[in-house]
PyMOL Python script that loads the backbone (N, CA, C, O; Angstrom):
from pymol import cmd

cmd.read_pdbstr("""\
ATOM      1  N   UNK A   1      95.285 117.980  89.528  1.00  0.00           N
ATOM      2  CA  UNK A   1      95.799 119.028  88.670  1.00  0.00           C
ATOM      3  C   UNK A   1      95.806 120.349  89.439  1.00  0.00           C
ATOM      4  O   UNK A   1      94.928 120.607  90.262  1.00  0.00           O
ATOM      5  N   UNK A   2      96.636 121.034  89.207  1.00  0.00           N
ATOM      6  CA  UNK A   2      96.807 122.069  89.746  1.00  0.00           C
ATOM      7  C   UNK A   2      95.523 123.536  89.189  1.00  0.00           C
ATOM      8  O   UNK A   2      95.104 123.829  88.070  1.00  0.00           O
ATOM      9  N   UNK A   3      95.280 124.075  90.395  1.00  0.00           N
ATOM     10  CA  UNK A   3      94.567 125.355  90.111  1.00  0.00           C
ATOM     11  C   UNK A   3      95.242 126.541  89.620  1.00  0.00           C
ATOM     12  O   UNK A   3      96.276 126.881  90.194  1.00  0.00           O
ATOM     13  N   UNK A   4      94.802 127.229  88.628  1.00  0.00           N
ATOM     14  CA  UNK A   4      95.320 128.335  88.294  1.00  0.00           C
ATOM     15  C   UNK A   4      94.547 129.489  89.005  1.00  0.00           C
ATOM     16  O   UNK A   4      93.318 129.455  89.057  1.00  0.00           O
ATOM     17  N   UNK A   5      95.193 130.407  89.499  1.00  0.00           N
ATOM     18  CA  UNK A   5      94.749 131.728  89.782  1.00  0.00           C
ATOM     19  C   UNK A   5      94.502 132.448  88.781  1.00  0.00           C
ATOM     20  O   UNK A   5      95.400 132.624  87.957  1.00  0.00           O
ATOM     21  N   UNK A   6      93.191 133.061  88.593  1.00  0.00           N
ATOM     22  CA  UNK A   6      92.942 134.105  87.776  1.00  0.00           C
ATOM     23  C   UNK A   6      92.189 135.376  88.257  1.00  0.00           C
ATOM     24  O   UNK A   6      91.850 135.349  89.440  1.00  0.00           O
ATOM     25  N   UNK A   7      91.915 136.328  87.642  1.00  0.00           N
ATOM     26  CA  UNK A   7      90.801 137.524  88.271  1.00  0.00           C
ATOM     27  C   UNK A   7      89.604 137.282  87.553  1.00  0.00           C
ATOM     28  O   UNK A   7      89.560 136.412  86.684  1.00  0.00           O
ATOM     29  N   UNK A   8      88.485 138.092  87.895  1.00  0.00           N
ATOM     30  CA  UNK A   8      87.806 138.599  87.142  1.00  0.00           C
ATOM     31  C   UNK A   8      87.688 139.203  85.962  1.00  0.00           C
ATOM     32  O   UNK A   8      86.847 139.155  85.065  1.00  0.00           O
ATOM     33  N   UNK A   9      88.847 139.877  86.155  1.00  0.00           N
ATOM     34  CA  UNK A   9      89.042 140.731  84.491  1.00  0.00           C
ATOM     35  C   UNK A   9      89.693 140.305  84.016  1.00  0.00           C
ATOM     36  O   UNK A   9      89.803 140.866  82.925  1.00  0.00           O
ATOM     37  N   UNK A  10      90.784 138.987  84.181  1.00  0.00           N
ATOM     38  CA  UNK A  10      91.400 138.207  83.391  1.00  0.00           C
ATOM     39  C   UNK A  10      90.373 137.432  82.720  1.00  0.00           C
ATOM     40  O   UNK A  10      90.411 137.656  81.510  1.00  0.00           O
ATOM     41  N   UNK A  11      89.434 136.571  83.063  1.00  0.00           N
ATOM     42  CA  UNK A  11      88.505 135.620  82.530  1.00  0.00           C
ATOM     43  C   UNK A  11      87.660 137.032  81.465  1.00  0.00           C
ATOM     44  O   UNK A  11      87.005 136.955  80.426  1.00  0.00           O
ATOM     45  N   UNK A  12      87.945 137.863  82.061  1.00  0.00           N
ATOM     46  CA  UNK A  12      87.141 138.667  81.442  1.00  0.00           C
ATOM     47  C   UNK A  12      87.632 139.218  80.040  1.00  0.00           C
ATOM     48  O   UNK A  12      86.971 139.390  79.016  1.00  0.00           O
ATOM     49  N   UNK A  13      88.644 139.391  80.222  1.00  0.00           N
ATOM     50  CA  UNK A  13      89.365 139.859  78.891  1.00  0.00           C
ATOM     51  C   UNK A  13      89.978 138.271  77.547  1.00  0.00           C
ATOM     52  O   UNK A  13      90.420 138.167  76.402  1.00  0.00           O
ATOM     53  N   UNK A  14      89.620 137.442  78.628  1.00  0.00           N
ATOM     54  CA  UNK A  14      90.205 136.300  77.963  1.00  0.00           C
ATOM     55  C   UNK A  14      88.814 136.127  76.942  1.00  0.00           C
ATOM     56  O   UNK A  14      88.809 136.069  75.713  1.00  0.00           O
ATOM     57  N   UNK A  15      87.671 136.066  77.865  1.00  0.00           N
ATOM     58  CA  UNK A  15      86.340 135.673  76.877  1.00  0.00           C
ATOM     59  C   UNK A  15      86.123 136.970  75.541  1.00  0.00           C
ATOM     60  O   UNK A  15      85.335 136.796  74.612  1.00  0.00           O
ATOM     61  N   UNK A  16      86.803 137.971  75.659  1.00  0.00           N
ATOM     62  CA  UNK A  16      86.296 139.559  74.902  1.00  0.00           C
ATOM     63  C   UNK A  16      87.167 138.757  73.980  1.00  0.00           C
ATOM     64  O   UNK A  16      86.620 138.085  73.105  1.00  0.00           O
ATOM     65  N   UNK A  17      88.661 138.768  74.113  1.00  0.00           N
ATOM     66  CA  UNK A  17      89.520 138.593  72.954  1.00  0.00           C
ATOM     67  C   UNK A  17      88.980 137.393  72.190  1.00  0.00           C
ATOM     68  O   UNK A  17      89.049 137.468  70.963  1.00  0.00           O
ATOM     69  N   UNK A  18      88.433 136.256  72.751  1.00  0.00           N
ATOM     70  CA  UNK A  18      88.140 134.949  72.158  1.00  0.00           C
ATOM     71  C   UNK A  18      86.722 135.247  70.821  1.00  0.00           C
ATOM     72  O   UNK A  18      86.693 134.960  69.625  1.00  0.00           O
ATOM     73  N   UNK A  19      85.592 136.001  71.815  1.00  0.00           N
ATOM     74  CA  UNK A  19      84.876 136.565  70.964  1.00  0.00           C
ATOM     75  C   UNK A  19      84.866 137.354  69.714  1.00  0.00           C
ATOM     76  O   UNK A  19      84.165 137.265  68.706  1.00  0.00           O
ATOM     77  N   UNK A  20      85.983 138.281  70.099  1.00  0.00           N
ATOM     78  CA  UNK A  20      86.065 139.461  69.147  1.00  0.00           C
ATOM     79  C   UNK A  20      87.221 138.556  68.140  1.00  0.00           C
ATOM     80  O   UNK A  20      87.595 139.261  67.203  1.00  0.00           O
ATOM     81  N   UNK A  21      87.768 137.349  68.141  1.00  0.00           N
ATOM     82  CA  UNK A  21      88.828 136.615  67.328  1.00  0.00           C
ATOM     83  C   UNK A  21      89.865 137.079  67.634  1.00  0.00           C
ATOM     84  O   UNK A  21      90.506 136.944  66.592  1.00  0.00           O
ATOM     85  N   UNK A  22      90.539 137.566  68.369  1.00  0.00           N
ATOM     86  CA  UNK A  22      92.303 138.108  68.351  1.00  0.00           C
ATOM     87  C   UNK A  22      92.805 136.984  69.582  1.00  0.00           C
ATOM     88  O   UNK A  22      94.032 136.960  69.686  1.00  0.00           O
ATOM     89  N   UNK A  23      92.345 136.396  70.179  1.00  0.00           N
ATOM     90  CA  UNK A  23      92.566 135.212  71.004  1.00  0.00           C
ATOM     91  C   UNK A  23      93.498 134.374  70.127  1.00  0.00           C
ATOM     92  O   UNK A  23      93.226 133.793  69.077  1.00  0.00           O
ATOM     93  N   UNK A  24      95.030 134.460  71.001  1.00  0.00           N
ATOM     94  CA  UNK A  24      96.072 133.191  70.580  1.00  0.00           C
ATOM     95  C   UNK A  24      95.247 131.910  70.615  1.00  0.00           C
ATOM     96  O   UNK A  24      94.974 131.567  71.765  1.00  0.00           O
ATOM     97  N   UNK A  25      94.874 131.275  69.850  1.00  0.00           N
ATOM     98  CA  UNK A  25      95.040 129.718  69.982  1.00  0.00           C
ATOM     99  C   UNK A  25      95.148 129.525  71.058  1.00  0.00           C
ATOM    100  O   UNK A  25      94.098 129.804  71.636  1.00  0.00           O
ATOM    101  N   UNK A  26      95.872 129.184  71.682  1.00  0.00           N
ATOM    102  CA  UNK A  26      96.551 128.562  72.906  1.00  0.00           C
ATOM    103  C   UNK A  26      96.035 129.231  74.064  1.00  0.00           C
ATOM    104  O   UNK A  26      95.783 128.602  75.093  1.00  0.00           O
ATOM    105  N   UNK A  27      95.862 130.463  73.960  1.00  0.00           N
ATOM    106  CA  UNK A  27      95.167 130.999  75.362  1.00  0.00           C
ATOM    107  C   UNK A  27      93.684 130.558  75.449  1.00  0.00           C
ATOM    108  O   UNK A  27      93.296 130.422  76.610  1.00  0.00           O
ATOM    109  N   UNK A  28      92.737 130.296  74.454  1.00  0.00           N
ATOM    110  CA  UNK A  28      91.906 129.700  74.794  1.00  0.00           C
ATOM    111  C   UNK A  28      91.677 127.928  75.121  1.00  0.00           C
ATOM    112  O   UNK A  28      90.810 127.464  75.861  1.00  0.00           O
ATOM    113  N   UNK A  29      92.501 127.302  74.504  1.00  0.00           N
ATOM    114  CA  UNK A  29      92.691 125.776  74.543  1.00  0.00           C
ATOM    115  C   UNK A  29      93.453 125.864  76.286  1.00  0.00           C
ATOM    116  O   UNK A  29      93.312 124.883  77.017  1.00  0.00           O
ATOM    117  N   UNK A  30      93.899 126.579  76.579  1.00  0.00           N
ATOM    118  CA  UNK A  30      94.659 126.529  78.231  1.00  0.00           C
ATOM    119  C   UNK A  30      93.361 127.166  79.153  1.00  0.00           C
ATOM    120  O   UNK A  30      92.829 126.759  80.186  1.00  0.00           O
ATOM    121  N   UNK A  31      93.187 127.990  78.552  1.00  0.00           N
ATOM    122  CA  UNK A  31      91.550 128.837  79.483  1.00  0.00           C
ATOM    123  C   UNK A  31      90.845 127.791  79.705  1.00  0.00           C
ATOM    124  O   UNK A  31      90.680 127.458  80.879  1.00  0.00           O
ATOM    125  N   UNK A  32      90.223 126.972  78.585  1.00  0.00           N
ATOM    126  CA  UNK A  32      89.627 125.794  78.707  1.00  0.00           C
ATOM    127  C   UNK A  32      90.070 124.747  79.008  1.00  0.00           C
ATOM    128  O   UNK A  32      89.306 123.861  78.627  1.00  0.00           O
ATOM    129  N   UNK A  33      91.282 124.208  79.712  1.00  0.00           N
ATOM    130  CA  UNK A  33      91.896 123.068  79.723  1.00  0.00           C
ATOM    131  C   UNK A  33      92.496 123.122  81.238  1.00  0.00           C
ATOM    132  O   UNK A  33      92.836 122.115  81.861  1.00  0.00           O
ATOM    133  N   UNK A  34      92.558 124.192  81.634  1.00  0.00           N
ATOM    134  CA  UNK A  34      93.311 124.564  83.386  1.00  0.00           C
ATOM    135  C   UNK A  34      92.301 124.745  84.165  1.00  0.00           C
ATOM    136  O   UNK A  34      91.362 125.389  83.700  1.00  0.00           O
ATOM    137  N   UNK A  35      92.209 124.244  85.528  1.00  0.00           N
ATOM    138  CA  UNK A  35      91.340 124.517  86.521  1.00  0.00           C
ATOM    139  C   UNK A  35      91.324 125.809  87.043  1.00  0.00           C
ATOM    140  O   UNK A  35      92.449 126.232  87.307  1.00  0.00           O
ATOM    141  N   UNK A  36      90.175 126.751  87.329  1.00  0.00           N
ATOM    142  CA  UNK A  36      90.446 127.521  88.395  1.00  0.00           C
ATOM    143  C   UNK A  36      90.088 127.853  89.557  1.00  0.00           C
ATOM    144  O   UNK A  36      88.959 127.557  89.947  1.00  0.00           O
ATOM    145  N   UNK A  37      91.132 128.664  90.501  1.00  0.00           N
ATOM    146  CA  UNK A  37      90.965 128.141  91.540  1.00  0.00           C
ATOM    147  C   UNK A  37      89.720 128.469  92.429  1.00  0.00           C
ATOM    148  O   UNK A  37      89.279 127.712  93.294  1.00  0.00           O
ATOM    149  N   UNK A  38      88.948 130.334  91.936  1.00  0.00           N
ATOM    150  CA  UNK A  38      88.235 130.424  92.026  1.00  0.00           C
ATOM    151  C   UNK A  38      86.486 130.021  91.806  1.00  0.00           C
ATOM    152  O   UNK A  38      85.869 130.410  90.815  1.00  0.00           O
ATOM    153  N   UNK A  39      85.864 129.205  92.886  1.00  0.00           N
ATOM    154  CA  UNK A  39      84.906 128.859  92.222  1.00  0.00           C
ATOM    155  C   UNK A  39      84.103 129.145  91.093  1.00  0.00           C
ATOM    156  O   UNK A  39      83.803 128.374  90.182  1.00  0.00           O
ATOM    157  N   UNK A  40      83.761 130.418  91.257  1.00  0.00           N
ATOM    158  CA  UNK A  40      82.892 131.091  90.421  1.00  0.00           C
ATOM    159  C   UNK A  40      83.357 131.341  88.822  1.00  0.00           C
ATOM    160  O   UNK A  40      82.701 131.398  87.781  1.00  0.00           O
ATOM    161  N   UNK A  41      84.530 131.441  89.057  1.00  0.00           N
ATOM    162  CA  UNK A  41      85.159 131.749  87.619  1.00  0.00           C
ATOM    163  C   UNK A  41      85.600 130.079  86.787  1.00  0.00           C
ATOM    164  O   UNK A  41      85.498 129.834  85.586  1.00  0.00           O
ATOM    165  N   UNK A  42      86.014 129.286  87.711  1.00  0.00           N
ATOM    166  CA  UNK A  42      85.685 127.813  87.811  1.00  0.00           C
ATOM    167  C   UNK A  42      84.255 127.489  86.868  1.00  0.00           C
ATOM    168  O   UNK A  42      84.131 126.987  85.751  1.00  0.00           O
ATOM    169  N   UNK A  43      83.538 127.864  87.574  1.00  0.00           N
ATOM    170  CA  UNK A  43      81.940 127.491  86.856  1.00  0.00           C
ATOM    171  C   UNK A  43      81.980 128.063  85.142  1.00  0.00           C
ATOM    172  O   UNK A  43      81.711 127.386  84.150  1.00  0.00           O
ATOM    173  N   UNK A  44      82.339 129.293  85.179  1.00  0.00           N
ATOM    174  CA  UNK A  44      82.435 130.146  84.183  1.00  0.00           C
ATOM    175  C   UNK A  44      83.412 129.488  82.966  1.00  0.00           C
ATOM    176  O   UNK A  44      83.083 129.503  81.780  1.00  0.00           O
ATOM    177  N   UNK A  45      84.705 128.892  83.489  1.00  0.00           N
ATOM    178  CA  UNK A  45      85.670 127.993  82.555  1.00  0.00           C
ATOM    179  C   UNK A  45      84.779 127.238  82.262  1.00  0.00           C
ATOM    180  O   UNK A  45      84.273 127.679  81.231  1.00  0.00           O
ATOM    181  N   UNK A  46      83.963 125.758  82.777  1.00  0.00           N
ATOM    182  CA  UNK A  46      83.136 125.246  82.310  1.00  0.00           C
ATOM    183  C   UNK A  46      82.535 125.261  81.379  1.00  0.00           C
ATOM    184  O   UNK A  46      82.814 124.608  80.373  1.00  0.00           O
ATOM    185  N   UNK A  47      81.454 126.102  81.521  1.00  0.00           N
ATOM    186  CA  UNK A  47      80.559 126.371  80.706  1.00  0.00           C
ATOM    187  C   UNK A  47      81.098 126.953  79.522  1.00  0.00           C
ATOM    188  O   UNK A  47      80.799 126.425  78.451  1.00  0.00           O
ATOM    189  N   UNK A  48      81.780 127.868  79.532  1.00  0.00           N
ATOM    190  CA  UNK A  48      83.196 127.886  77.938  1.00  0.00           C
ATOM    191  C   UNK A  48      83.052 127.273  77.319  1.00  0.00           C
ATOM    192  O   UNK A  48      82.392 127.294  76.281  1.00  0.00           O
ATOM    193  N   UNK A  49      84.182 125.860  78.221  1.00  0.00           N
ATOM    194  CA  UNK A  49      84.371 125.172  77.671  1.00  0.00           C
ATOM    195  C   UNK A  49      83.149 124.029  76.871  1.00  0.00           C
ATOM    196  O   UNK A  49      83.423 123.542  75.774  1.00  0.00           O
ATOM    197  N   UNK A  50      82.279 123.819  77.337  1.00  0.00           N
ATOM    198  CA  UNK A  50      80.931 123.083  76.986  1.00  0.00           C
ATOM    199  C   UNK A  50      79.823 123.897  76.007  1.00  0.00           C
ATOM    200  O   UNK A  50      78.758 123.349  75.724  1.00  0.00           O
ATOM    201  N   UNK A  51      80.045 124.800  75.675  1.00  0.00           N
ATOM    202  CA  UNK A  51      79.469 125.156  74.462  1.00  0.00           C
ATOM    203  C   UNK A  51      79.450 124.921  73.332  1.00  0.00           C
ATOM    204  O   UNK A  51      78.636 125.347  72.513  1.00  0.00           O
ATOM    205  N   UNK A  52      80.371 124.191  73.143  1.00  0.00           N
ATOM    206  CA  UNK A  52      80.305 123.429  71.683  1.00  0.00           C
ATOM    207  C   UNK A  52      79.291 122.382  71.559  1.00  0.00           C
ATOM    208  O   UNK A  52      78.692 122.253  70.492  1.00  0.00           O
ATOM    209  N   UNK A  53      78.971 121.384  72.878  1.00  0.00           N
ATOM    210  CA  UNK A  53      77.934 120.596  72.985  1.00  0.00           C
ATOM    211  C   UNK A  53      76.484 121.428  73.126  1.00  0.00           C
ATOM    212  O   UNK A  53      75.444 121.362  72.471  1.00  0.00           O
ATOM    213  N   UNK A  54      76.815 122.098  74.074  1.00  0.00           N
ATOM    214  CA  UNK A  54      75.607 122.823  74.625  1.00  0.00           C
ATOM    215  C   UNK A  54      74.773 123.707  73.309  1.00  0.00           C
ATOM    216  O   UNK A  54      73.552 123.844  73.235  1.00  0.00           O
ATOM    217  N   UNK A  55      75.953 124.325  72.177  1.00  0.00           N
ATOM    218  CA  UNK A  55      74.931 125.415  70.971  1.00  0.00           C
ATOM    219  C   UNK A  55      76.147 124.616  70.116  1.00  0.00           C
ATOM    220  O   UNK A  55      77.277 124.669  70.601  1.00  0.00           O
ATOM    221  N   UNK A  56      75.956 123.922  68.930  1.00  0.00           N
ATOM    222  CA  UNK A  56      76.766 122.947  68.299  1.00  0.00           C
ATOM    223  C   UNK A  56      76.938 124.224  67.486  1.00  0.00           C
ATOM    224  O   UNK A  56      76.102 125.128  67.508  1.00  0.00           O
ATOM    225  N   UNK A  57      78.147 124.262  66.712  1.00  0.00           N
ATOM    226  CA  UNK A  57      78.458 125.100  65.981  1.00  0.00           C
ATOM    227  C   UNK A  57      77.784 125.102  64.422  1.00  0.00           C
ATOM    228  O   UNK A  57      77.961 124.076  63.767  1.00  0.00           O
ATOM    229  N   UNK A  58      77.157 126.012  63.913  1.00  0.00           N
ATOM    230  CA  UNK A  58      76.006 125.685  62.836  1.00  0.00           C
ATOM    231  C   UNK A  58      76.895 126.000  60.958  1.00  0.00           C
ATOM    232  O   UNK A  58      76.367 126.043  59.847  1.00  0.00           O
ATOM    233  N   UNK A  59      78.520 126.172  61.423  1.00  0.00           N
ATOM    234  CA  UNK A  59      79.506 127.026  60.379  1.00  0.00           C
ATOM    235  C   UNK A  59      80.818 125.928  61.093  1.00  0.00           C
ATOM    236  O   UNK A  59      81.213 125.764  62.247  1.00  0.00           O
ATOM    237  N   UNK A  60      81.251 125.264  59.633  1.00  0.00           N
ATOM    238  CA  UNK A  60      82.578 124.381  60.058  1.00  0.00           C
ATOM    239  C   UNK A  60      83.439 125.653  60.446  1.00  0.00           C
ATOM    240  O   UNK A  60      83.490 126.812  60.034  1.00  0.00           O
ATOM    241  N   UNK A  61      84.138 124.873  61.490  1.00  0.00           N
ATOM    242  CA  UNK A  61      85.496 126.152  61.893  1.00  0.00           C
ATOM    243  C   UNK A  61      85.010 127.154  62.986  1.00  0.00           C
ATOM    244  O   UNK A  61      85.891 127.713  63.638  1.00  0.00           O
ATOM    245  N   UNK A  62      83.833 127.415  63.231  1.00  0.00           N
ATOM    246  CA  UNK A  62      83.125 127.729  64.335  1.00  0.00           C
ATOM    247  C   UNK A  62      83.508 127.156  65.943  1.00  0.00           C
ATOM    248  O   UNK A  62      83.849 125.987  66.126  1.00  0.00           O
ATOM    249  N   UNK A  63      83.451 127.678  66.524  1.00  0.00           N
ATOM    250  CA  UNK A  63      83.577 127.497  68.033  1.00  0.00           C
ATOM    251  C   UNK A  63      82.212 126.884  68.522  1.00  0.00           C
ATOM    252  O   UNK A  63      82.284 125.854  69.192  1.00  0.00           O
ATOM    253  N   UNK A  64      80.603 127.581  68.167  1.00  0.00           N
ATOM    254  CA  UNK A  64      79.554 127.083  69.344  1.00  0.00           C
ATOM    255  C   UNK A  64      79.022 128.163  67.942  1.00  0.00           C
ATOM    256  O   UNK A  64      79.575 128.725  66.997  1.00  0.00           O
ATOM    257  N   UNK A  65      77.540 128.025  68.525  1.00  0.00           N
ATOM    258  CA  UNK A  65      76.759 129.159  67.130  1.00  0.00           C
ATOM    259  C   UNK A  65      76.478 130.101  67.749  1.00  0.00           C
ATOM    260  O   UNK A  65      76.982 130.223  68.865  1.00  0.00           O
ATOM    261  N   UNK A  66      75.413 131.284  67.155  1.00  0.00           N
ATOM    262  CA  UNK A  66      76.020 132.557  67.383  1.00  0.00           C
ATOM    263  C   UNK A  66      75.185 132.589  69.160  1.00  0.00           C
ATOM    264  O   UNK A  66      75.784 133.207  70.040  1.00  0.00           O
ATOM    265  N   UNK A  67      73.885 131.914  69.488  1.00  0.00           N
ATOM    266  CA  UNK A  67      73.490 131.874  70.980  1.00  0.00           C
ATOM    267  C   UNK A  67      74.443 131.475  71.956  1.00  0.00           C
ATOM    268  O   UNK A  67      74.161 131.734  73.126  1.00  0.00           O
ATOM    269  N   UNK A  68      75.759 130.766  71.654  1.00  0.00           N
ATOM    270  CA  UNK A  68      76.961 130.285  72.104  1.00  0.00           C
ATOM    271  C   UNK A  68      77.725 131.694  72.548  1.00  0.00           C
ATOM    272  O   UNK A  68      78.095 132.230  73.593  1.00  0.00           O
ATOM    273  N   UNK A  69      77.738 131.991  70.998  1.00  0.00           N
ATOM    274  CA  UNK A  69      78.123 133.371  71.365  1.00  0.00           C
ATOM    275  C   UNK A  69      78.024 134.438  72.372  1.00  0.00           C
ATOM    276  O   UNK A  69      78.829 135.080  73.048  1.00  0.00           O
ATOM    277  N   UNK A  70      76.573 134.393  72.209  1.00  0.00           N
ATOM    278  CA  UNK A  70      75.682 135.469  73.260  1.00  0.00           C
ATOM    279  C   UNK A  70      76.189 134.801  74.449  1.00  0.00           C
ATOM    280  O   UNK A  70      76.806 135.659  75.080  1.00  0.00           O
ATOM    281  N   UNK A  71      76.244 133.303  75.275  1.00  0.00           N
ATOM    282  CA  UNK A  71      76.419 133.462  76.269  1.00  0.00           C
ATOM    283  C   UNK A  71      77.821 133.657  77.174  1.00  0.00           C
ATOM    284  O   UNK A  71      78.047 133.790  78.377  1.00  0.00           O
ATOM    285  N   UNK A  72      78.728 133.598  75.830  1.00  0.00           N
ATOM    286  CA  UNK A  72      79.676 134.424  76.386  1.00  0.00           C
ATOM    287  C   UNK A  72      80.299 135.386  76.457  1.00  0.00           C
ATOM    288  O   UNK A  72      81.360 135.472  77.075  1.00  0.00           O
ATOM    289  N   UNK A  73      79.505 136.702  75.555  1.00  0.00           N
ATOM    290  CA  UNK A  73      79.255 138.227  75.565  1.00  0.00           C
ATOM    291  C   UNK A  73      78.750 138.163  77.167  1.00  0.00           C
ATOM    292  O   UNK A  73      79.461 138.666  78.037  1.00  0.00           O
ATOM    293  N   UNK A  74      77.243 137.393  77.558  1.00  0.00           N
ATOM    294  CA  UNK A  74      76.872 137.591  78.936  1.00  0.00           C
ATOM    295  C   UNK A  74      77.947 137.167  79.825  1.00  0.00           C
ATOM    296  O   UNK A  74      77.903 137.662  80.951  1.00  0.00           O
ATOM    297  N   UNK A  75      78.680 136.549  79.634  1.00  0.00           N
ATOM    298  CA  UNK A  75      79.461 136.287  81.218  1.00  0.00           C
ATOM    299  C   UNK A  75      80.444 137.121  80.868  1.00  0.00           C
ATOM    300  O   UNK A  75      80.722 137.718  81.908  1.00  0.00           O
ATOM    301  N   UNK A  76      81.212 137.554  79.908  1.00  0.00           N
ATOM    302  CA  UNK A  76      82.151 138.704  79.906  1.00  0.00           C
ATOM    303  C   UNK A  76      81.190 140.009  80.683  1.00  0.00           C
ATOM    304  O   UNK A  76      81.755 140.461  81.678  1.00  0.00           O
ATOM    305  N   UNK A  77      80.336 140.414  80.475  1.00  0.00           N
ATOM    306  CA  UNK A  77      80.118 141.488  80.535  1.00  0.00           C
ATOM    307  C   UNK A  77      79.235 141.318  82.268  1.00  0.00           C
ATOM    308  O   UNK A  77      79.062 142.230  83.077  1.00  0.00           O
ATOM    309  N   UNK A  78      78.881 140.091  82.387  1.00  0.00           N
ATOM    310  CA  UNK A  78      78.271 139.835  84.295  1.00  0.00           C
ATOM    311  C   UNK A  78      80.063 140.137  84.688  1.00  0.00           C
ATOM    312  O   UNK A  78      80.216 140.772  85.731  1.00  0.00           O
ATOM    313  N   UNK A  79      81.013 139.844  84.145  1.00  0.00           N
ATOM    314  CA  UNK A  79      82.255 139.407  85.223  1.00  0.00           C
ATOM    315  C   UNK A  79      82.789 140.994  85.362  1.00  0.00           C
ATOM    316  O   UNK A  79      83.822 141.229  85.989  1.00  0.00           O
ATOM    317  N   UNK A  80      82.104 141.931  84.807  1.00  0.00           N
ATOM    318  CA  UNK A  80      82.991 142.855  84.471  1.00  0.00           C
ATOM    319  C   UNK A  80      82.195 143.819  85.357  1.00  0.00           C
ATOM    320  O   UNK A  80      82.752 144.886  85.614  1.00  0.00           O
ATOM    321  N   UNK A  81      80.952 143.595  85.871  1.00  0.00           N
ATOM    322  CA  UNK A  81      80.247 144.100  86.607  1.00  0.00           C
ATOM    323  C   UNK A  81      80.806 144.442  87.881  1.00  0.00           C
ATOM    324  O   UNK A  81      81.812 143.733  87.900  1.00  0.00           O
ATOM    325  N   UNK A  82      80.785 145.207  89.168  1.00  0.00           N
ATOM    326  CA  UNK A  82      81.284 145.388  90.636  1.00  0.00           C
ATOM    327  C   UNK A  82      80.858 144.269  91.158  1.00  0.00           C
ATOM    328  O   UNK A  82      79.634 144.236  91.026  1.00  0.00           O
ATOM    329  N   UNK A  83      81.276 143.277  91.717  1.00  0.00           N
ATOM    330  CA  UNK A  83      81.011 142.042  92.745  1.00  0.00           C
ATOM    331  C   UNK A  83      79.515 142.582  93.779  1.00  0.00           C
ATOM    332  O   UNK A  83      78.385 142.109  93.894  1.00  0.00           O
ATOM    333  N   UNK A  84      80.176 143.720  94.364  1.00  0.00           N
ATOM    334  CA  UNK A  84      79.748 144.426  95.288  1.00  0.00           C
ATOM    335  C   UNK A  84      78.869 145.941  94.702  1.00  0.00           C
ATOM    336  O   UNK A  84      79.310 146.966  95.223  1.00  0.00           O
ATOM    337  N   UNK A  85      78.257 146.050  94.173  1.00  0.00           N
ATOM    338  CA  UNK A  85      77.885 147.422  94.006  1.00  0.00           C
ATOM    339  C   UNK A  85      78.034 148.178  94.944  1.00  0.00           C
ATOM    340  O   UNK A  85      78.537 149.184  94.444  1.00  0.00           O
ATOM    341  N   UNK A  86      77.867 148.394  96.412  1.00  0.00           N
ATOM    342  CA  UNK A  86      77.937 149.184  96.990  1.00  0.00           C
ATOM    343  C   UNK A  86      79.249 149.849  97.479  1.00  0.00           C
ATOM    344  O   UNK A  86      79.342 151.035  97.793  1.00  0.00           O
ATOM    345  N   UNK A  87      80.380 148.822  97.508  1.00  0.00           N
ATOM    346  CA  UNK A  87      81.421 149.298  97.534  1.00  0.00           C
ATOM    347  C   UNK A  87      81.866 149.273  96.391  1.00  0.00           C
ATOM    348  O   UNK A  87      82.909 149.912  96.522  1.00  0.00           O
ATOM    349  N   UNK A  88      81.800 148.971  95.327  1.00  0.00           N
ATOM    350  CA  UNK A  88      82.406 149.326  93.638  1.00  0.00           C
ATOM    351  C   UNK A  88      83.797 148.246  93.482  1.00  0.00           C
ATOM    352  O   UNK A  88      84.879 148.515  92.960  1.00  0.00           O
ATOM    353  N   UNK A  89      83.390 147.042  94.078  1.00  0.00           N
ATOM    354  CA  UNK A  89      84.618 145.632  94.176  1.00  0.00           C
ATOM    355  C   UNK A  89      84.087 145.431  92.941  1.00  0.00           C
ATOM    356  O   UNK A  89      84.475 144.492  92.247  1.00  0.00           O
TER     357      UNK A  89
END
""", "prot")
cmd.dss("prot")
cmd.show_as("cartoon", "prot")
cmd.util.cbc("prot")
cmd.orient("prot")
């Protein structure tokens, strides 16, 4: 399957909108369903996607429960961080 290219602040804005609910349908079922090409953000699709097993959703219609939640407030907000602090990447 093919890799998708993404950024940082794409994965990043993809997990905010999903959280905050304004996430198309479809952009998250493709977020979770496409490889990417970057490792790290790679790892990050993963684990997304596996939160439904990982914090079972405790509300039918739910995504993952609300610690599900939290951990993807934390990776929005690690991805959004400078790579590099010292140079501000």
């Amino acid at each position: 399957m093919r890799k998708t290219d993404r950024s940082r602040a794409e994965v990043a804005d993809i997990l905010e909108r999903f959280v905050q609910g304004i996430s198309p349908r479809n952009e998250w079922i493709d977020f979770c369903a496409y490889p990417i090409a970057d490792p790290q953000l790679e790892t990050i699709r993963l684990r997304s996607a596996g939160l439904p097993r990982e914090f079972p959703p405790t509300e039918k219609g739910h995504y993952c429960n609300a610690a599900g939640m939290d951990v993807l407030c934390q990776l929005m907000s690690d991805l959004r961080q400078p790579r590099f602090p010292d140079s501000g990447q």
